[in-house]
C-alpha positions in Angstrom: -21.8 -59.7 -36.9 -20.9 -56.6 -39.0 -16.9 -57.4 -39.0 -14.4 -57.6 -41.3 -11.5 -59.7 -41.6 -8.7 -58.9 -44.3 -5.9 -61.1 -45.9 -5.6 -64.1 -43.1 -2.4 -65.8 -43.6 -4.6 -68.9 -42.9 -8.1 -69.7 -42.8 -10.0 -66.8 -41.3 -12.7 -68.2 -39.1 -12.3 -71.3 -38.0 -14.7 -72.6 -34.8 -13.3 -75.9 -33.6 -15.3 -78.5 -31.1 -18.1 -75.9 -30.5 -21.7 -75.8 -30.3 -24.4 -73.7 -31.5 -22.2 -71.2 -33.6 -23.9 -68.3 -35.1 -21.8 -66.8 -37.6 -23.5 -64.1 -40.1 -23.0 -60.4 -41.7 -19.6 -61.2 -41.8 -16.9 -60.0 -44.7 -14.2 -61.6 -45.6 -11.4 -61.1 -47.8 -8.2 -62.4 -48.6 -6.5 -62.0 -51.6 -7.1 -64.7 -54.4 -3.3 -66.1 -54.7 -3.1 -67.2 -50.8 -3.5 -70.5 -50.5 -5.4 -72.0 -47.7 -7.2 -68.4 -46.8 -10.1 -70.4 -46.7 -13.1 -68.0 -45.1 -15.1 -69.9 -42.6 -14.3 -73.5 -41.2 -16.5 -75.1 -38.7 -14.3 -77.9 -37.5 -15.9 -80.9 -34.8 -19.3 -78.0 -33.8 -22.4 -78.9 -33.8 -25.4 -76.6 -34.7 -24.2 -74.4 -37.4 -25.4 -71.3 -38.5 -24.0 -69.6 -41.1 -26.0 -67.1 -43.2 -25.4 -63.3 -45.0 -22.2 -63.2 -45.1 -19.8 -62.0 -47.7 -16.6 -64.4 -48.3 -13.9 -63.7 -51.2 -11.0 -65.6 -50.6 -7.8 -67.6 -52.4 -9.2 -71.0 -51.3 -12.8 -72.8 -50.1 -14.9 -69.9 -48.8 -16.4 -72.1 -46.5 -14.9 -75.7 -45.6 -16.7 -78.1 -43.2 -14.1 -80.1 -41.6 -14.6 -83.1 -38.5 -11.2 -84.0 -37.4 -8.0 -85.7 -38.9 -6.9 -88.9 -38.1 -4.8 -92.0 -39.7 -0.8 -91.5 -40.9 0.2 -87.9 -41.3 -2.4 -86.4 -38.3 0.0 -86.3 -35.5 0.1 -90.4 -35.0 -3.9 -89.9 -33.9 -5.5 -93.3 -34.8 -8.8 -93.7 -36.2 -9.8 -96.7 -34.1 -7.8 -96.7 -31.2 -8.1 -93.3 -30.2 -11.4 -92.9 -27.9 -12.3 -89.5 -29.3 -13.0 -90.7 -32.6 -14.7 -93.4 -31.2 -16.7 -91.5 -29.3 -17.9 -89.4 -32.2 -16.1 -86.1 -30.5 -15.5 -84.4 -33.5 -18.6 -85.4 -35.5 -19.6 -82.1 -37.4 -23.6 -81.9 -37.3 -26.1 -80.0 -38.0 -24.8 -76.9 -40.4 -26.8 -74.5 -42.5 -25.5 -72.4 -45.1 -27.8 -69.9 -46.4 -28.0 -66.6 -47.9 -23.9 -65.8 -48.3 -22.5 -64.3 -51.4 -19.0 -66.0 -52.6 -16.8 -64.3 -54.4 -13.2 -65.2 -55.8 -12.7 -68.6 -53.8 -13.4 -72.5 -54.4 -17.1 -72.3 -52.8 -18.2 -74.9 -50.3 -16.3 -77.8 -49.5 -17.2 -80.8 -47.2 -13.9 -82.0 -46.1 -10.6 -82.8 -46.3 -10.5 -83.4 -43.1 -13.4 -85.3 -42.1 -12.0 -88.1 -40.3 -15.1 -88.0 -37.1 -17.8 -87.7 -39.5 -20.1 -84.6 -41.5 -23.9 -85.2 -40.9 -27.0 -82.9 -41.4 -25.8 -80.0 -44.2 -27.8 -78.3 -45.5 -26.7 -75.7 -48.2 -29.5 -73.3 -50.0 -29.5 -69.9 -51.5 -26.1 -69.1 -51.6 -24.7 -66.6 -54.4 -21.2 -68.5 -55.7 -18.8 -67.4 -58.4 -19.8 -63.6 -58.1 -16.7 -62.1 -59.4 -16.6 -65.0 -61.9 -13.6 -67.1 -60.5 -16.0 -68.9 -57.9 -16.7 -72.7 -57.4 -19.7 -74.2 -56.3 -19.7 -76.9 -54.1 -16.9 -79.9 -53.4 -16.5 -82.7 -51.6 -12.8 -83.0 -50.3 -11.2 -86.4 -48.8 -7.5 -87.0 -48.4 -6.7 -90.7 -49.3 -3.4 -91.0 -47.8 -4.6 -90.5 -44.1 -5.5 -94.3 -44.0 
């Protein structure tokens, strides 16, 4: 808590396969013409918290993500690889509360979600406060399949 991160090349914060993550009185800022500074991306984790934090970036200010699979993710398949199968990178159980977005695309569920988003929960947020913010998206890529 009570850091700041300025102008990631890439997304900022970005918790992969973890579990209870606790995330909050963080700043963020990237400047609003990088593309894919997203701010926070819980990728695969399970038991999210992220809450009071501060997020201005050039893409999703928060993006829940759950593994890639299918034609363009490294030849990992969908069915045949055991990790998927086992539900490795499920993404579960994540709470966004109480953050203020500035410039950026909001909250996005996805792209990559190929292991599965279950249990979010997304309340009192403030989006859009310099007046270039999104609410909230739901992402999926198409050609992964």
């Amino acid at each position: 808590s009570h850091l700041t991160f300025r102008d990631s090349p890439f997304w900022c914060l970005h918790p992969v396969l973890s579990q209870n993550i606790w995330i909050h009185e963080v700043t963020i800022r990237a400047r609003t013409y990088a593309p894919n500074s997203d701010g926070i991306d819980p990728d695969s984790c399970q038991n999210v918290l992220l809450e009071y934090n501060d997020v201005g970036c050039g893409d999703d200010n928060i993006a829940v993500k759950s593994g890639r699979c299918g034609s363009k993710s490294d030849h990992l398949s969908c069915v045949e690889d055991s990790r998927f199968v086992r539900g490795d990178f499920v993404t579960n159980n994540v709470t966004i509360r109480h953050n203020i977005f500035r410039n950026g695309m909001g909250i996005a569920i996805g792209s990559e979600s190929s292991g599965s988003i279950r249990n979010i929960h997304v309340h009192d947020n403030q989006v859009g406060v310099c007046e270039s913010g999104h609410g909230c998206v739901e992402k999926s890529n198409r050609d992964y399949f």
